[in-house]
PDB file of N, H, CA, C and O in Angstrom:
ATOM      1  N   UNK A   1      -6.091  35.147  -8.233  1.00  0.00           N
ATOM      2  CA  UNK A   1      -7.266  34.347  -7.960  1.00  0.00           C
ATOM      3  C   UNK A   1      -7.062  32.900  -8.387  1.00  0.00           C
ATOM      4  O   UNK A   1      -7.634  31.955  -7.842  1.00  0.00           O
ATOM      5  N   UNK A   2      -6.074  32.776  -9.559  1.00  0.00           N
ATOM      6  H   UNK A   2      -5.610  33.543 -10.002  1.00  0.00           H
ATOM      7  CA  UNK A   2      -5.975  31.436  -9.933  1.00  0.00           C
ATOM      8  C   UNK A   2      -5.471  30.275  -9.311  1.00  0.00           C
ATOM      9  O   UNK A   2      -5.763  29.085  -9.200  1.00  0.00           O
ATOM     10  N   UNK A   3      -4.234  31.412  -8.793  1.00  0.00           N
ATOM     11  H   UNK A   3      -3.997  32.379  -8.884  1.00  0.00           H
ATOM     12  CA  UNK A   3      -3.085  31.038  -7.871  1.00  0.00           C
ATOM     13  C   UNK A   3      -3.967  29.993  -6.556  1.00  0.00           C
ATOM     14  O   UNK A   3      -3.730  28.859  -6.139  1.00  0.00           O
ATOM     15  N   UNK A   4      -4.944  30.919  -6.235  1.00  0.00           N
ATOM     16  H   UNK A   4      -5.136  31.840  -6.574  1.00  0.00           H
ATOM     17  CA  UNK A   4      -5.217  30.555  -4.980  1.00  0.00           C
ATOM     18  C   UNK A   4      -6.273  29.425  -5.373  1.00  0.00           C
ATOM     19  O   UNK A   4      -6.292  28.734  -4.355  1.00  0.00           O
ATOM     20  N   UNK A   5      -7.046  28.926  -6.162  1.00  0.00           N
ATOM     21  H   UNK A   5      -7.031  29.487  -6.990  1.00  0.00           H
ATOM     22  CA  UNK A   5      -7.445  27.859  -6.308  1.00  0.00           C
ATOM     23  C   UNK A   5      -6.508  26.642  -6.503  1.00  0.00           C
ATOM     24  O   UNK A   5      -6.723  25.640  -5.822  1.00  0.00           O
ATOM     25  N   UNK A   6      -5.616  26.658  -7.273  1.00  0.00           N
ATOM     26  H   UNK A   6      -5.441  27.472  -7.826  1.00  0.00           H
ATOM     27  CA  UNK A   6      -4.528  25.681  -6.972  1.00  0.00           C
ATOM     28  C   UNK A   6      -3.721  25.433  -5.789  1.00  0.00           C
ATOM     29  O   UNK A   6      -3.334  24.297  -5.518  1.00  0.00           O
ATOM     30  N   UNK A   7      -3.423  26.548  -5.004  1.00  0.00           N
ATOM     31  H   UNK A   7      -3.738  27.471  -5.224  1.00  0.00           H
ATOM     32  CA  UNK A   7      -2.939  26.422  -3.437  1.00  0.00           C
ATOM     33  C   UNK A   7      -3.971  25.049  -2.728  1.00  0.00           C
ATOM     34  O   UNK A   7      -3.773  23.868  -2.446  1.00  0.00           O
ATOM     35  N   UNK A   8      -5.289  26.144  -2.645  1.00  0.00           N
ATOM     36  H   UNK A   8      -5.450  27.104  -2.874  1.00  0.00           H
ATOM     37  CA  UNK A   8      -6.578  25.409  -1.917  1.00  0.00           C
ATOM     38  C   UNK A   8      -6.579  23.962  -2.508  1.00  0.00           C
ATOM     39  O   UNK A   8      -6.621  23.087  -1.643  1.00  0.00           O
ATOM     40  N   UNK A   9      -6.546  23.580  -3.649  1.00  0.00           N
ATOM     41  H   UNK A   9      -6.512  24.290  -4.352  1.00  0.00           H
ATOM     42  CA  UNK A   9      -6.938  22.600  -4.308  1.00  0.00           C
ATOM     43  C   UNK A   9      -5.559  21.086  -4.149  1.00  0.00           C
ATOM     44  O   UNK A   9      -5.701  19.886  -4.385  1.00  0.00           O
ATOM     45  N   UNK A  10      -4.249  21.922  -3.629  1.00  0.00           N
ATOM     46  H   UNK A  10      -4.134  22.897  -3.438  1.00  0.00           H
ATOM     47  CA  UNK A  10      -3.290  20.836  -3.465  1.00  0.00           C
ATOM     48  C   UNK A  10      -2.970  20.896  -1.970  1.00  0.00           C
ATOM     49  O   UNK A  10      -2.162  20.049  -1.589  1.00  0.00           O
ATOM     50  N   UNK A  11      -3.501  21.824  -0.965  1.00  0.00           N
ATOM     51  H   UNK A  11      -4.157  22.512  -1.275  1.00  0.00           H
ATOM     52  CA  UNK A  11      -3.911  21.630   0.070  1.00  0.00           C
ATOM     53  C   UNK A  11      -5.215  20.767   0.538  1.00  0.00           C
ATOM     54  O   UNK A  11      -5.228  20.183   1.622  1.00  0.00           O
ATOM     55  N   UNK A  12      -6.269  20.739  -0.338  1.00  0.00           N
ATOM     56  H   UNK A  12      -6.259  21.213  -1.219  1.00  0.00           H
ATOM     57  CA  UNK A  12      -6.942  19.457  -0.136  1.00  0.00           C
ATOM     58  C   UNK A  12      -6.473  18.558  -0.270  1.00  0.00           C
ATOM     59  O   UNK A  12      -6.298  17.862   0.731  1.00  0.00           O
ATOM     60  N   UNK A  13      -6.041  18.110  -1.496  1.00  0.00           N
ATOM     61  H   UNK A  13      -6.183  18.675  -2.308  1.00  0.00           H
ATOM     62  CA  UNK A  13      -5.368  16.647  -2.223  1.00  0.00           C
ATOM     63  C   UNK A  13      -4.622  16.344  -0.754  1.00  0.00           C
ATOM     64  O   UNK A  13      -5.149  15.520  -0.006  1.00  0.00           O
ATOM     65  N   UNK A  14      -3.249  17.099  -0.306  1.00  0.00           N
ATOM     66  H   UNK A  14      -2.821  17.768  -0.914  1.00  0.00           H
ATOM     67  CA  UNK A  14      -2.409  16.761   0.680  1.00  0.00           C
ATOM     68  C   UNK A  14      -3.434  16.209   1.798  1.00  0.00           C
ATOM     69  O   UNK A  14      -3.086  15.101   2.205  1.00  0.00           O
ATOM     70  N   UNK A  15      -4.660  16.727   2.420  1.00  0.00           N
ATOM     71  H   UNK A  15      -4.943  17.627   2.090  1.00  0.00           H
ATOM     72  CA  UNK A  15      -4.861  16.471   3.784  1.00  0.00           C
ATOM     73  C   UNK A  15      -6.033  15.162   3.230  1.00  0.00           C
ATOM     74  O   UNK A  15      -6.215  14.291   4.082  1.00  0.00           O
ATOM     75  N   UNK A  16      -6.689  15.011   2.103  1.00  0.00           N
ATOM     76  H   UNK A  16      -6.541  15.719   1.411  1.00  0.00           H
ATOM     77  CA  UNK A  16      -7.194  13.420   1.764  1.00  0.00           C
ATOM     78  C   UNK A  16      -5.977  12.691   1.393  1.00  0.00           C
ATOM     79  O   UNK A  16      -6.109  11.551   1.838  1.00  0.00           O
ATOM     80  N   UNK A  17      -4.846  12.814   0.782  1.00  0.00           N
ATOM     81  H   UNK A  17      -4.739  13.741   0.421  1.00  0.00           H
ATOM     82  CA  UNK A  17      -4.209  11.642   0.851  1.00  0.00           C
ATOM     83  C   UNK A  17      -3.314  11.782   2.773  1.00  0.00           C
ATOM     84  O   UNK A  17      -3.228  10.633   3.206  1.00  0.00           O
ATOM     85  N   UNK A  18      -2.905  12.514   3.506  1.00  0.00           N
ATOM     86  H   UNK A  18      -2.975  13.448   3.154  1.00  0.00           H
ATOM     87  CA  UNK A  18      -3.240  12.140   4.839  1.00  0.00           C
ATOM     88  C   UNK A  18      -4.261  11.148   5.329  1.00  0.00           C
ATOM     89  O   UNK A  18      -3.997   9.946   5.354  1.00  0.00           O
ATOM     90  N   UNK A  19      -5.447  11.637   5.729  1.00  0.00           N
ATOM     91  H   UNK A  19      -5.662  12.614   5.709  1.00  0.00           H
ATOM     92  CA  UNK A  19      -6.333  10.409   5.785  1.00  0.00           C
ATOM     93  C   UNK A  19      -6.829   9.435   5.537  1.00  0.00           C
ATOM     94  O   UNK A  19      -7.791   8.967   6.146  1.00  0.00           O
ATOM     95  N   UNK A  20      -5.921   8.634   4.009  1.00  0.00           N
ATOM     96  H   UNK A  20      -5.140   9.015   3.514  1.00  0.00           H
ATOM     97  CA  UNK A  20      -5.654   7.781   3.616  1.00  0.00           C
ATOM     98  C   UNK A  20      -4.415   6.383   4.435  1.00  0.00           C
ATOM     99  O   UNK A  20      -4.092   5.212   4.235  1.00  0.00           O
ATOM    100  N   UNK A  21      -4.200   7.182   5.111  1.00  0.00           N
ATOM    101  H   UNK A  21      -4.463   8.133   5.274  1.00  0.00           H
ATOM    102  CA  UNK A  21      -2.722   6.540   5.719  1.00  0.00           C
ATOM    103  C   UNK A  21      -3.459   5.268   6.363  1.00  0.00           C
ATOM    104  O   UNK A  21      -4.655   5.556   6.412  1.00  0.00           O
ATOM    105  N   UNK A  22      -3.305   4.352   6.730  1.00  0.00           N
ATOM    106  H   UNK A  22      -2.334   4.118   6.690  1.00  0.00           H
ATOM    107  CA  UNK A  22      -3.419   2.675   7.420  1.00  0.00           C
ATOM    108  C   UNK A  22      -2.470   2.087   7.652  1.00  0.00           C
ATOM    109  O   UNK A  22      -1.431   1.888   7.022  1.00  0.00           O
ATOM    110  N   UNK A  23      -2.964   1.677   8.951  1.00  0.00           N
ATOM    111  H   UNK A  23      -3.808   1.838   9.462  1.00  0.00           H
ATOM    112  CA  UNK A  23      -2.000   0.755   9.769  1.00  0.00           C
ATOM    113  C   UNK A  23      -1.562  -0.250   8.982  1.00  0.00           C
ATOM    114  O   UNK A  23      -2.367  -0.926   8.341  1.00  0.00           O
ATOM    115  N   UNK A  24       0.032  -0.517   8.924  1.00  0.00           N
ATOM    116  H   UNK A  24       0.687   0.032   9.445  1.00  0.00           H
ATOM    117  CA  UNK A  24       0.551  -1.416   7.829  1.00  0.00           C
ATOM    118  C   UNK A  24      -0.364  -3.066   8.391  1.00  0.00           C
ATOM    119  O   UNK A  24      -0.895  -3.655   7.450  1.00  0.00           O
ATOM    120  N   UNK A  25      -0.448  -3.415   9.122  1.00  0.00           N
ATOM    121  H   UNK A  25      -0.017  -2.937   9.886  1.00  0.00           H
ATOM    122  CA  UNK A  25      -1.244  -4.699   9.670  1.00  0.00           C
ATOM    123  C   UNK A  25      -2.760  -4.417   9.107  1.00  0.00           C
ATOM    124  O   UNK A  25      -3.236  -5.371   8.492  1.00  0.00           O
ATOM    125  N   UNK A  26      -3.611  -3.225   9.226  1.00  0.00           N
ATOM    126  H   UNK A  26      -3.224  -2.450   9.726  1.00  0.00           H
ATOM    127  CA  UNK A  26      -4.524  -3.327   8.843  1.00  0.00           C
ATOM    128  C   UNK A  26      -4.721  -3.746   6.900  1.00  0.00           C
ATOM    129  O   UNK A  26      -5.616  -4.408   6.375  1.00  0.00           O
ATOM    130  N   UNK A  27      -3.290  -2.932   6.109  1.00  0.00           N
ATOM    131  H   UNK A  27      -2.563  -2.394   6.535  1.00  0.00           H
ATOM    132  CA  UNK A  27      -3.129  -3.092   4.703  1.00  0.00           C
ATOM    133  C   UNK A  27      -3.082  -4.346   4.143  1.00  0.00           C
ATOM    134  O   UNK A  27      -3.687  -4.700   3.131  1.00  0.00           O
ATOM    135  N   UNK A  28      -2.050  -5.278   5.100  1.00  0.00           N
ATOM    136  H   UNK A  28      -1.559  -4.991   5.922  1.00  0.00           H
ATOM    137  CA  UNK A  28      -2.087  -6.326   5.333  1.00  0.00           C
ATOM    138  C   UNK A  28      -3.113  -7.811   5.118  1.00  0.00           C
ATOM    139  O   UNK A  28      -2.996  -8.841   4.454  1.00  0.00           O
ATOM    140  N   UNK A  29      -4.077  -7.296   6.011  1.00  0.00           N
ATOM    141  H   UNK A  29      -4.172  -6.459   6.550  1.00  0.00           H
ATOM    142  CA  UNK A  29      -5.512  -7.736   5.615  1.00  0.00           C
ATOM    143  C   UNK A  29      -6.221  -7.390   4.814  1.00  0.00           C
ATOM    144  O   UNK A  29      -6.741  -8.214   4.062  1.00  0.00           O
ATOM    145  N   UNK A  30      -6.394  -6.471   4.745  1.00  0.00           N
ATOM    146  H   UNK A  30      -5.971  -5.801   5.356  1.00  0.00           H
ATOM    147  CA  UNK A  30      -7.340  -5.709   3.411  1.00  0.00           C
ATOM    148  C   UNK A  30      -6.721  -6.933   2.137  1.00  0.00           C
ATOM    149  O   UNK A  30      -7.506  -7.612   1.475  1.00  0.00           O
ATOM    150  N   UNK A  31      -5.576  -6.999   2.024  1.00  0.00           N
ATOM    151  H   UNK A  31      -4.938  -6.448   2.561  1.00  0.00           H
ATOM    152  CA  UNK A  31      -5.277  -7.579   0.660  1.00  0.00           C
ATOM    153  C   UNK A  31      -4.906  -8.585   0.779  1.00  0.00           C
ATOM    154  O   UNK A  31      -3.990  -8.902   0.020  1.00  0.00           O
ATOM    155  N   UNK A  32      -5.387  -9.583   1.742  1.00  0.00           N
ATOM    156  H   UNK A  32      -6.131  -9.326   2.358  1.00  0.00           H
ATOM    157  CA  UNK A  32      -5.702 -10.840   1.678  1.00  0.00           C
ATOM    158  C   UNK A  32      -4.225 -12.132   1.484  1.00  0.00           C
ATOM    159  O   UNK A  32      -4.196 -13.288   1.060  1.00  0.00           O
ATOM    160  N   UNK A  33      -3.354 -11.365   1.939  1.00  0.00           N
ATOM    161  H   UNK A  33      -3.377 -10.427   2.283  1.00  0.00           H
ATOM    162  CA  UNK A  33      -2.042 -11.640   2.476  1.00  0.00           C
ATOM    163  C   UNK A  33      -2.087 -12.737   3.412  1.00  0.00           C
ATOM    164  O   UNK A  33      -3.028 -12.714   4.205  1.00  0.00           O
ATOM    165  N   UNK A  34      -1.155 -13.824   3.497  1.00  0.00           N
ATOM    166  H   UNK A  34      -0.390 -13.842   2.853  1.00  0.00           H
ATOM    167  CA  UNK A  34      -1.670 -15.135   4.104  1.00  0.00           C
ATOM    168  C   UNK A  34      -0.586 -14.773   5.265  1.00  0.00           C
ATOM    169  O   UNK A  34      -0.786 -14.432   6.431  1.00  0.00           O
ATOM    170  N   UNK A  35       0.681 -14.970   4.520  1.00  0.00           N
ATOM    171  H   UNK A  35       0.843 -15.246   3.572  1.00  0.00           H
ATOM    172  CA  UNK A  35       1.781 -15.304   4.891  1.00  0.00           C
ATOM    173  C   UNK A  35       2.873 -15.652   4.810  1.00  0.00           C
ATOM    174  O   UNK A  35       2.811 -16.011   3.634  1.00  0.00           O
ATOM    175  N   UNK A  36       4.313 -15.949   5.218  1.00  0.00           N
ATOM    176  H   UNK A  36       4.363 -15.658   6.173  1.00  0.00           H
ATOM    177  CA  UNK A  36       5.486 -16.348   5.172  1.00  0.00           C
ATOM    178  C   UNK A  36       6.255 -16.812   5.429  1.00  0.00           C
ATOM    179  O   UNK A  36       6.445 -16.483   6.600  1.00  0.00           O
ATOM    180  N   UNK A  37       7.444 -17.879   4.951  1.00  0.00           N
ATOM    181  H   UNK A  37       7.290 -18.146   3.999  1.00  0.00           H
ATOM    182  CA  UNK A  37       8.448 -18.672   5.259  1.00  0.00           C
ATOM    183  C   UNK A  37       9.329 -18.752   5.016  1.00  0.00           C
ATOM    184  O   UNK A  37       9.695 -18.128   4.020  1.00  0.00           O
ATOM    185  N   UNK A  38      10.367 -19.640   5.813  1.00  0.00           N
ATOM    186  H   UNK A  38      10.069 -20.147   6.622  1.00  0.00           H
ATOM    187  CA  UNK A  38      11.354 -20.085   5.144  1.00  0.00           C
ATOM    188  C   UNK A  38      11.860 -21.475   4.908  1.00  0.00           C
ATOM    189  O   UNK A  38      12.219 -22.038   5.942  1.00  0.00           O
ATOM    190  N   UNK A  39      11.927 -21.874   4.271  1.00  0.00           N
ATOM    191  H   UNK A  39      11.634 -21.416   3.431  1.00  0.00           H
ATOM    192  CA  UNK A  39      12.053 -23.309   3.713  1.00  0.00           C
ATOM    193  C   UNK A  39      13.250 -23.897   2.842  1.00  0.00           C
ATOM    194  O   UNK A  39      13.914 -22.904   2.546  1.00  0.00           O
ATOM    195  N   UNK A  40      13.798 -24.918   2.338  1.00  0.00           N
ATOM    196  H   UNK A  40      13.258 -25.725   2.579  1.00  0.00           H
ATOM    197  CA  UNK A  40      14.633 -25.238   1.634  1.00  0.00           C
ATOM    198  C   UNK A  40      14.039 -25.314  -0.133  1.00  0.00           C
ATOM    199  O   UNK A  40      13.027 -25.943  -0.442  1.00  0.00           O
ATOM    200  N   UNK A  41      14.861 -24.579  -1.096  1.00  0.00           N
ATOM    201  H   UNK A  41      15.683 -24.068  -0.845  1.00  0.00           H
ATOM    202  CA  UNK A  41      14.862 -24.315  -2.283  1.00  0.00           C
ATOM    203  C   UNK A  41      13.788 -25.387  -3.429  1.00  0.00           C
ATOM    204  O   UNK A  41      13.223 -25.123  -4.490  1.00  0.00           O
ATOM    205  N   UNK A  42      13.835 -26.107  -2.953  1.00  0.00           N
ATOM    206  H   UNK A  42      14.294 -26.321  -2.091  1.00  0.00           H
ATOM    207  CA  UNK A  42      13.244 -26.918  -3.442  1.00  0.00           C
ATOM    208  C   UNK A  42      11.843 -27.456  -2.795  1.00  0.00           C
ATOM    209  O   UNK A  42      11.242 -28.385  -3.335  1.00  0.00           O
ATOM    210  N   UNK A  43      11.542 -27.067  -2.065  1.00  0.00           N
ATOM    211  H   UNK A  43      12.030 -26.312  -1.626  1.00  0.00           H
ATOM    212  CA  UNK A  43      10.374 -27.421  -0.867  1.00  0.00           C
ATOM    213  C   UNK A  43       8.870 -27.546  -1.871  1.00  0.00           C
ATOM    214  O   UNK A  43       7.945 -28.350  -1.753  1.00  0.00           O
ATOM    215  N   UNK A  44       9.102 -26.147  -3.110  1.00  0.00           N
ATOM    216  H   UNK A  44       9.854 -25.494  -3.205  1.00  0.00           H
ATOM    217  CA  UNK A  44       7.755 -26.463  -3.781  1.00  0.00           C
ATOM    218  C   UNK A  44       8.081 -27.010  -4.947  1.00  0.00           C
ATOM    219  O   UNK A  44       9.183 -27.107  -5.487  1.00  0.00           O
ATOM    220  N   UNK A  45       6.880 -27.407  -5.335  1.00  0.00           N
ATOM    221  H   UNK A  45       5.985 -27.328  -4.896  1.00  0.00           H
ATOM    222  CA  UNK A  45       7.170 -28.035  -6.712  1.00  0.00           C
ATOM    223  C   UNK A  45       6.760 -27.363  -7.965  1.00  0.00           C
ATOM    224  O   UNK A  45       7.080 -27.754  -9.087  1.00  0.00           O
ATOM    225  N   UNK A  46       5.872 -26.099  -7.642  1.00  0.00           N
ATOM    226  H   UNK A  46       5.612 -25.782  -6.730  1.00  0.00           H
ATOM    227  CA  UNK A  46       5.724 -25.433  -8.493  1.00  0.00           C
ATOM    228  C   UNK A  46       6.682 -24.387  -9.698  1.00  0.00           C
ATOM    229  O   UNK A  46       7.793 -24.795 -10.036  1.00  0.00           O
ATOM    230  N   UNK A  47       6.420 -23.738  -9.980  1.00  0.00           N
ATOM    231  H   UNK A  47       5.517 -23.407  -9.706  1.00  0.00           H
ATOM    232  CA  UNK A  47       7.769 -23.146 -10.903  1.00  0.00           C
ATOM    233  C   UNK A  47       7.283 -21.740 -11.473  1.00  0.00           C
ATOM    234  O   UNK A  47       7.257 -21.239 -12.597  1.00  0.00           O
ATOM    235  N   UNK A  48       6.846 -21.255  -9.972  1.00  0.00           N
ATOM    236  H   UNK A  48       6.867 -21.662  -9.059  1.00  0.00           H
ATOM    237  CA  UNK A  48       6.688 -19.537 -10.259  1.00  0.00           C
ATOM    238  C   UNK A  48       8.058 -18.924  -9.469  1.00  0.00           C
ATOM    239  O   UNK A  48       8.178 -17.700  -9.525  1.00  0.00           O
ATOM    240  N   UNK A  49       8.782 -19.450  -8.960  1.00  0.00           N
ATOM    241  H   UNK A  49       8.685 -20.444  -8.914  1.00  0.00           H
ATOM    242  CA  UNK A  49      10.238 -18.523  -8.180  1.00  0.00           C
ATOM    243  C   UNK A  49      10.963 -17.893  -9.963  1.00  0.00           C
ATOM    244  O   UNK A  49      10.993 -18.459 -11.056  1.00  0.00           O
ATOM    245  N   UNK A  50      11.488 -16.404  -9.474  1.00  0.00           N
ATOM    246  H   UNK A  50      11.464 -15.945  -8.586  1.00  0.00           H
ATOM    247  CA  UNK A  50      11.923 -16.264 -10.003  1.00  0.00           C
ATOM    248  C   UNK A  50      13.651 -16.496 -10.239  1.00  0.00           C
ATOM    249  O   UNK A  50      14.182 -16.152 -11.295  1.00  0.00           O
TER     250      UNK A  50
END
């Protein structure tokens, strides 16, 4: 009986994290992601590159 609550219970987990899945473009937006370049090494002046 125990058995089978843990079956059931990581057979849920599996099919909600399924329906979790998003279009990488939609993830994209969600997190407010601008964008990207390429530029010469020195282009910013800031001093967060690692």
């Amino acid at each position: 009986m125990h058995l089978q609550f843990f079956l059931h219970a990581i057979a849920f987990y599996y099919q909600y994290l399924q329906e979790q899945r998003r279009d990488p473009a939609f993830l994209l937006k969600r997190s407010g992601f601008i964008g990207c370049g390429d530029g010469d090494r020195n282009l910013s002046t800031e001093k967060y590159r690692l």
